[in-house]
C-alpha positions, 0 to 999 in steps of 0.5 A: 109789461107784455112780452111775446111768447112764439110757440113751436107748431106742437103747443100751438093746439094748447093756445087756441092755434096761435103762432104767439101769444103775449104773457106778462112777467119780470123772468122767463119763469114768470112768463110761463107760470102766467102762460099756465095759468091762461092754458092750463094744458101747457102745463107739463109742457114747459116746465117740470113737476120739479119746477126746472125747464122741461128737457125737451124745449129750447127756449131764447129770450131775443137770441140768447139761449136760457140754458147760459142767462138764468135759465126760468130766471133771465129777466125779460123787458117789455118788447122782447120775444121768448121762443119755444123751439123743441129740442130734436135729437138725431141719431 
């Protein structure tokens, strides 16, 4: 089931410049392991070597923030949207 994927301006670059993207996938990890797998340069983007979300995105299927669903686990269903948004820190 294809479920679109909205990319911050700074990983556009690994997508050929597109604000979106459509990946395939039943959770959120499965999605970006495809989304890896068609550009390979996201990889270290997204998630950790270890295999755990990078610490410095925020993503959200629809508008529930994954830290609180499953995290790579949060199932997603035909015609959500995940959001990549980069995490800002201030000071």
């Amino acid at each position: 089931m294809p479920v679109e994927v909205r990319l911050p301006t700074i990983l556009r670059p690994h997508v050929g410049g597109a604000p979106s993207v459509t990946a395939e996938g039943s959770t959120v990890g499965e999605l970006f392991d495809g989304l890896v797998a068609k550009y390979p340069s996201l990889k270290g983007q997204l998630i950790t070597e270890s295999g755990d979300l990078h610490k410095f995105v925020n993503v959200y299927r629809n508008d529930d923030d994954i830290r609180y669903t499953g995290r790579l686990d949060t199932p997603v269903e035909e015609n959500d949207v995940v959001s990549i948004i980069p995490a800002v820190a201030g000071g």
